[in-house]
C-alpha positions as CSV (number, residue, x, y, z in Angstrom):
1,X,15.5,58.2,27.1
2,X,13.6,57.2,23.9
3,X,13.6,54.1,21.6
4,X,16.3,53.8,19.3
5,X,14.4,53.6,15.8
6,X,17.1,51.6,14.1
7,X,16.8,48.5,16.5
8,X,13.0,48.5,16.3
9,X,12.5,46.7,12.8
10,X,15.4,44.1,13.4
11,X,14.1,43.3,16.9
12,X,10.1,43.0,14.9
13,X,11.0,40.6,12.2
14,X,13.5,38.3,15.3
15,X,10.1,37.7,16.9
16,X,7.7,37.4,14.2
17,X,10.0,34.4,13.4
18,X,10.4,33.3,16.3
19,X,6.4,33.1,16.9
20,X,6.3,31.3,13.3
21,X,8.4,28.5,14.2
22,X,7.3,28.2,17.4
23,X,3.8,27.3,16.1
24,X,5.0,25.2,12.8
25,X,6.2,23.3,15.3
26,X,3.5,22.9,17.7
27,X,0.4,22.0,14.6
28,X,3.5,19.8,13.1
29,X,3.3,17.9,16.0
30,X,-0.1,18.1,17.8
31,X,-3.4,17.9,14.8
32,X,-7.5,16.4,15.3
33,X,-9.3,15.1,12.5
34,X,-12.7,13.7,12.9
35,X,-13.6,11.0,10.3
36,X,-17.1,11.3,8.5
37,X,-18.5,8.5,11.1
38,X,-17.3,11.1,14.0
39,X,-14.5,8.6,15.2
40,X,-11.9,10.6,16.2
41,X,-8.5,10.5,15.5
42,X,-5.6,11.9,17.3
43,X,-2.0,12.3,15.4
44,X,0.2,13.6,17.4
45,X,4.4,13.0,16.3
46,X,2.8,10.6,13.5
47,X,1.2,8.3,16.3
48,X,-2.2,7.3,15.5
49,X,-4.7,6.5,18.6
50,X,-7.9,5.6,17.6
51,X,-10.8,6.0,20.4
52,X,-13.8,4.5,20.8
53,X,-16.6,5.7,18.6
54,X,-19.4,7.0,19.9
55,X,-21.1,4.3,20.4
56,X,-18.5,2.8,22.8
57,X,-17.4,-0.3,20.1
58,X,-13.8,-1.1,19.9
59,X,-12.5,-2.1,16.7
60,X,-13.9,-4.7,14.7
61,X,-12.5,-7.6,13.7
62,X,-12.7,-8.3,9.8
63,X,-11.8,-11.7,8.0
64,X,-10.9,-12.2,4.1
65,X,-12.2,-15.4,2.3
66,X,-9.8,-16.7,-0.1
67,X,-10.5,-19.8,-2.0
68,X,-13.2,-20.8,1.1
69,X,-10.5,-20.1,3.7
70,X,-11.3,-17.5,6.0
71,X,-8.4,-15.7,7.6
72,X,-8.1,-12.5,10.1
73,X,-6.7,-9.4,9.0
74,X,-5.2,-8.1,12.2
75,X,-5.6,-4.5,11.4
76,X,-3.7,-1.2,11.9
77,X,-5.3,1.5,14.1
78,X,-5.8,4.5,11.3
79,X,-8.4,6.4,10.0
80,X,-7.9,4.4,6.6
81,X,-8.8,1.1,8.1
82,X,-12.1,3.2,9.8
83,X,-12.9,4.6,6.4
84,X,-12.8,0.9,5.1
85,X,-14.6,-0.9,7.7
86,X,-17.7,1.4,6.5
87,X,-17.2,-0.3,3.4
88,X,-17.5,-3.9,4.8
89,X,-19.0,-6.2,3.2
90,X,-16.6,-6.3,0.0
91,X,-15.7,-8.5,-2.4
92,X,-13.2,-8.0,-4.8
93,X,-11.7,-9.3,-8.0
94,X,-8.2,-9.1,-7.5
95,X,-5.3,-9.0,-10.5
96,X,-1.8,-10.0,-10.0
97,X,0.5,-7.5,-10.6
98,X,4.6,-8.5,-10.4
99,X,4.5,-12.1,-9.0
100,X,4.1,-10.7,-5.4
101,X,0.6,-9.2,-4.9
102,X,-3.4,-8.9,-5.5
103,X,-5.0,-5.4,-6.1
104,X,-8.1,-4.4,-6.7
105,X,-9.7,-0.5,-7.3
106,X,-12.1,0.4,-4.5
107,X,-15.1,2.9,-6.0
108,X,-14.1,4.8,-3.0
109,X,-11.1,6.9,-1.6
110,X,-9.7,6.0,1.4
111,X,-7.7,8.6,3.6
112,X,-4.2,7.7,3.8
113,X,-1.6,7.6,5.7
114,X,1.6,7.4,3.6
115,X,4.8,5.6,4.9
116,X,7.4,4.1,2.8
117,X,8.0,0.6,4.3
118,X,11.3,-0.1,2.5
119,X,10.2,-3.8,3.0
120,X,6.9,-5.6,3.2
121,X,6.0,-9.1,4.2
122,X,3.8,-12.0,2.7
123,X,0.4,-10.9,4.5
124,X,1.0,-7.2,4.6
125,X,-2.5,-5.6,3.5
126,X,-1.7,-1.7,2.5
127,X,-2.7,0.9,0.1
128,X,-1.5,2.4,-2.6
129,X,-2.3,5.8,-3.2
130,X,-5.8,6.7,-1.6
131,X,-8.0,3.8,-3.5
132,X,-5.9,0.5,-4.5
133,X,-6.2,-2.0,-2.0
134,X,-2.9,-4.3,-1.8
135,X,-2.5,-8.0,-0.4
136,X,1.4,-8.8,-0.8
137,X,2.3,-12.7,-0.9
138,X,5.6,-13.0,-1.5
139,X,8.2,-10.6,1.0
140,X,10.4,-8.5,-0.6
141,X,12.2,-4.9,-0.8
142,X,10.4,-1.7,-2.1
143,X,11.0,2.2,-2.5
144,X,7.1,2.2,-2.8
145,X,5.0,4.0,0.0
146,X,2.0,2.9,1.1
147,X,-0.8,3.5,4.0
148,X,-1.0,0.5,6.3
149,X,-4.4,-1.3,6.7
150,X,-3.2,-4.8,8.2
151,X,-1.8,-7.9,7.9
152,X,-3.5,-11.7,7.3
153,X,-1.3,-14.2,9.0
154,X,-1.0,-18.1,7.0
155,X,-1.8,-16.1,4.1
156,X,-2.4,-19.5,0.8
157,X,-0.5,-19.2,-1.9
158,X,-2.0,-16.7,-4.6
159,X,-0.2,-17.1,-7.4
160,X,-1.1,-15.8,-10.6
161,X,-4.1,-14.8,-12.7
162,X,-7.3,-13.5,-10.6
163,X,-8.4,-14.3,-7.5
164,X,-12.0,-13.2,-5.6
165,X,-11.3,-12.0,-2.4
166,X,-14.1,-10.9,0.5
167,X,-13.7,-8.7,3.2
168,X,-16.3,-8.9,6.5
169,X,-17.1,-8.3,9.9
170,X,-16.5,-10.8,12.4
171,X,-20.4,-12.3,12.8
């Protein structure tokens, strides 16, 4: 009994896709990038676990001054925020834009992590695109997407024109 040639090809290309999918599906869901200070970063089904760097630290706390008020920025766990914290100290000049937030240009791209919110709160720290960094003051709706870096709680009011903002490690 020999192979039947005409079922050969048809049977070929079922599991050549079969195999594709298969492995889409597992580097969709399962990927390791190492940042440039060798923290490394596990996404697996967009969940972001940051470990401990190598030398054992957890993550740092930073603060923003504001008109002499120092605040915490509770911070997300990405590799954005650990790009950012090699950064630290920063102070920025910050423009209004639209009655609801401060940006400022870093001289620096971050990596990002893009979601789109569809709302953010008073206090949200994010960026925009992979070098704007966003403090929001008023709440409101967007369609915008953003990468998360944190969020300052008893955020003052901001207001308009410019305002100098610094970013540091807990001392």
């Amino acid at each position: 009994m020999g192979i039947n040639k005409k079922f050969v090809m048809p049977v070929l290309v079922f599991v050549v896709v079969i195999v594709s999918v298969v492995v889409t599906m597992v580097m969709m869901n399962r990927e390791r990038v190492v940042n440039q200070d060798n923290t490394d970063v596990s996404v697996n089904n967009n969940e972001i676990n940051l470990e401990e760097n190598e030398m054992g630290h957890e993550m740092k706390r930073v603060f923003v001054t504001i008109e002499g008020e120092k605040l915490e920025v509770e911070l997300a766990r990405n590799a954005t925020v650990s790009a950012l914290l090699k950064m630290l100290p920063l102070e920025l000049s910050m423009s209004d834009l639209n009655g609801n937030e401060k940006y400022a240009y870093l001289a620096e791209t971050l990596p990002v992590d893009v979601v789109r919110p569809g709302r953010v709160e008073a206090g949200d720290v994010m960026l925009f695109g992979d070098d704007c960094l966003v403090i929001f003051y008023e709440s409101f709706e967007t369609e915008y997407s953003y990468t998360r870096i944190g969020h300052i709680d008893g955020l003052p009011e901001l207001g308009g024109g410019e305002v100098v903002v610094g970013f540091d490690l807990e001392n």
